[in-house]
N, C-alpha and C positions, 0 to 999 in steps of 0.2 A: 561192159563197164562204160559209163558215161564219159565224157572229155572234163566236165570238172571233177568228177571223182578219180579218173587216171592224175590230174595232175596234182591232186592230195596225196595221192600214193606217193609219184613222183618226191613232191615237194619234203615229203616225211620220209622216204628214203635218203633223201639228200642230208636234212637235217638230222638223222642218226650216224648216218656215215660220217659228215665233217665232226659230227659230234667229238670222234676221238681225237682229233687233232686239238678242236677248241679244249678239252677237260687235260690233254698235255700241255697245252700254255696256261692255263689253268693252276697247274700245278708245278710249273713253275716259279709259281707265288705263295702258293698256298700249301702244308704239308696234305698229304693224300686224306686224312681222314680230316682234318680242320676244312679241305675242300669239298665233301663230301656231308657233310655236317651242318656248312652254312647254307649248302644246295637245300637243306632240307628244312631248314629253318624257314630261307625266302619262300620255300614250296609250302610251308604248314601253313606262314600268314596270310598269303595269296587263299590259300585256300581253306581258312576257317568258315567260312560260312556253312560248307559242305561237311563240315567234324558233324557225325550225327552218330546217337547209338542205335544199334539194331540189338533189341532182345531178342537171345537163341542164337544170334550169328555171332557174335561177340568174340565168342572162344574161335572160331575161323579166323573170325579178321583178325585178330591178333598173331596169329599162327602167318597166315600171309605175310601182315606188314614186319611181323622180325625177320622173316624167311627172304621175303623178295626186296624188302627195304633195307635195314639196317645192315642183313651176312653179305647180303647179295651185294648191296653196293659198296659194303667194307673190303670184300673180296674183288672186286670191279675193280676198284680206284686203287686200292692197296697192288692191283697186279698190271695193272696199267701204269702207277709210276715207276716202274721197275722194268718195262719191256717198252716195243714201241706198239703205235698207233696200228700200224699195218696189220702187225702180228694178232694184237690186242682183237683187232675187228675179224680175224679167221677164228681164232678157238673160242671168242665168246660165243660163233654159231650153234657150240656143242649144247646151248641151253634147249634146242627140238629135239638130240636122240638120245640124253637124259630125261627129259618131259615123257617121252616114248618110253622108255624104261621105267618111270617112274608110275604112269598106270599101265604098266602089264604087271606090276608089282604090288601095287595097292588097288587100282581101281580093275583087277582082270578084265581089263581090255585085249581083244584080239590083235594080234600084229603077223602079219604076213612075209613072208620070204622077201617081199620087195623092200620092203620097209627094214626088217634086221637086216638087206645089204645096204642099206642108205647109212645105220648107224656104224657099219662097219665101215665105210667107206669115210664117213665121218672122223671117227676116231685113229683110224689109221693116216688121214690126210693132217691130224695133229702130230702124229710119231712123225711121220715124215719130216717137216718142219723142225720138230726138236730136235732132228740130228743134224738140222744146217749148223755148221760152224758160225755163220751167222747170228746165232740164238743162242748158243753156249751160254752168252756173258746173263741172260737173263730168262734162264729155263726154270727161279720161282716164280715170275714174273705171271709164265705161261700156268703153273701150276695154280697160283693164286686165279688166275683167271678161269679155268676149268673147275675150280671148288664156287666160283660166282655163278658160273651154268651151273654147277649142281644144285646149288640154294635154289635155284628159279623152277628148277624140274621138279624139286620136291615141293615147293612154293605151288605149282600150277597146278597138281592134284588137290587141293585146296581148293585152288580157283574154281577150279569145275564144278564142284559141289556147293560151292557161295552164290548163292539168287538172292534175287531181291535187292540187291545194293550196287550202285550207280559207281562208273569209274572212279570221277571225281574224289565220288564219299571212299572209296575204297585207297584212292591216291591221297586225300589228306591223315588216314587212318595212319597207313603206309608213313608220313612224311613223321607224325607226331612218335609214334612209335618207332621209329628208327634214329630220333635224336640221342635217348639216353645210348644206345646202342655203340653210337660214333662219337658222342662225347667220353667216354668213358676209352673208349680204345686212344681216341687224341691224346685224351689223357696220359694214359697208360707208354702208351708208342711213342710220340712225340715233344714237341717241346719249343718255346719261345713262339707260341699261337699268337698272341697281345700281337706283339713284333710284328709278325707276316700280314696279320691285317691291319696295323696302322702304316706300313709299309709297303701295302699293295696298291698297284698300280689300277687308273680307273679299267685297262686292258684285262687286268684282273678279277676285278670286281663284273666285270661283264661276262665274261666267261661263267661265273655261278648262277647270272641270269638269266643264259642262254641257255645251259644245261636244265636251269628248273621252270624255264616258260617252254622253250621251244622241242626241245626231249623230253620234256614230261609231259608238260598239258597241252599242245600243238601235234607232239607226236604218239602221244597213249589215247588224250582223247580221239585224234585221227581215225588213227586205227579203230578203236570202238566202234564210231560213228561209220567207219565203213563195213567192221566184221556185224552190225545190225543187218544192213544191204546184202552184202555178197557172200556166197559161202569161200571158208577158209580156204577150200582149195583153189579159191579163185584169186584170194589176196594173198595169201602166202608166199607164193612161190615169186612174186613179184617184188616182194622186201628181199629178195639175195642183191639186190641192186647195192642197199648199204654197208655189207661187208667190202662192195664193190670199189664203190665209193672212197670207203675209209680208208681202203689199200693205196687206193690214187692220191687222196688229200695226204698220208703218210708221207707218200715219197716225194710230191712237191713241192708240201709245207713246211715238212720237218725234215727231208731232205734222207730218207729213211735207206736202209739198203731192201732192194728186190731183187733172188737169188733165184736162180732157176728150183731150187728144192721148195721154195718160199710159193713160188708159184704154184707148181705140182701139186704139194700140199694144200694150199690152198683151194685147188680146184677140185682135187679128193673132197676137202670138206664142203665146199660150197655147190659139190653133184649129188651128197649123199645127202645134205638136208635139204635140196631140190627134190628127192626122192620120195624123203619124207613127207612135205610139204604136199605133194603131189597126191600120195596118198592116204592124207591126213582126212575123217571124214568134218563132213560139216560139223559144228558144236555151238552150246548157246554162246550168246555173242560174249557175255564176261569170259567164260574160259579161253577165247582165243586171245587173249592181250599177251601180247611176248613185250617184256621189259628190257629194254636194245640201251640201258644206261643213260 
């Protein structure tokens, strides 16, 4: 890999990692789906140009963007205001050995002994953590978070089978289709919306931009433009840097507790989708975009 291609990796590992620190002060202002909602509003404007229809694909992308857009981030943001950042950044890893499950299920793909231990290593590095006393006060939090990896696995089966259509166009699909989604849960869940935004702070207001410039189109398109270049098992294994990441910004930013079970766990999850990862074979370059929130 090149030195300015290592340091895109770099730089978009870093920007997913802090990412969950920024979407907790975030939501500090903002209820979790009103903040999750206007993420995607600033993302559709930004990105109308790219709204285009694909006859034949149509019925996919829509499948996609409710799957990976609207459940996925409602489920994300919904189980991130309710847990912390650290935690947040270990069990969302679970969206690679649901992915992996998800085509030995639909697409019969082959999976090898190596790979069912990486998911088991995975999953069991989330039990471990659930039972830290630590986590008790916010074990929906974790739940909600693990049903946001599940949207994204059954989401990627999709993805695999969608050609012909460019991140971008597939990201503004994603953004427009996932509005009624989180307006209607806002609705529904929450309450004094008006409020929280004529009452947010400009700290606040950046945080929605930081999530839908620099985690969406900095860090999705990133990624693309590097999964075109290198095969997957070359870029992969190199983004466990941002659960890395996130665990550290957790504990310095927000001051987070790190438990020796917190850790274990972690390292369960973050060797078994190293595992994975590793031996994930190469794929066309759409199917490898993993959505890190």
């Amino acid at each position: 890999m090149s030195p300015k291609h290592l340091l895109l990796i770099l730089t978009i590992a870093l920007i997913w990692g802090t990412n969950f620190v920024v979407a907790k002060i975030g939501m500090a202002e903002f209820p979790p789906y009103l903040f999750t909602m206007l993420r995607f509003a600033f993302l559709a404007v930004v990105l109308a140009p790219f709204l285009k229809w694909h006859p034949g694909r149509m019925d996919t992308i829509v499948k996609i963007g409710i799957l990976a857009g609207g459940f996925h981030f409602a489920f994300f943001f919904g189980g991130l205001a309710v847990s912390t950042a650290s935690v947040a950044a270990i069990v969302v890893q679970l969206n690679a050995p649901f992915a992996t499950l998800m085509s030995v299920i639909f697409l019969k793909e082959q999976v090898g002994w190596r790979r069912w231990s990486g998911i088991g290593l995975a999953v069991g590095g989330v039990m471990v953590i659930s039972f830290d006393p630590e986590v008790f006060g916010y074990l929906g939090g974790m739940a909600l978070m693990a049903l946001s990896a599940l949207m994204y696995g059954i989401a990627s089966v999709y993805m695999r089978r969608l050609q012909g259509v460019g991140v971008f166009e597939l990201q503004s699909w994603t953004a427009v289709l996932s509005l009624p989604i989180l307006l209607a849960m806002s609705l529904i869940f929450e309450h004094d919306q008006l409020a929280a935004m004529a009452d947010a702070s400009w700290a606040g207001w950046s945080t929605i931009v930081y999530t839908a410039i620099f985690a969406s189109l900095v860090g999705h398109g990133g990624m693309y433009y590097l999964y075109q270049r290198y095969e997957v098992s070359t870029v992969a294994p190199m983004m466990l840097l941002s659960p890395l990441i996130g665990i550290a910004s957790g504990v310095l930013f927000l001051s987070e507790a790190l438990t020796v079970r917190i850790l274990i766990g972690g390292a369960s999850v973050l060797f078994g989708v190293g595992i994975i990862a590793f031996r994930q074979r190469a794929q066309k370059p759409l199917e490898a975009i993993n959505e890190q929130s």
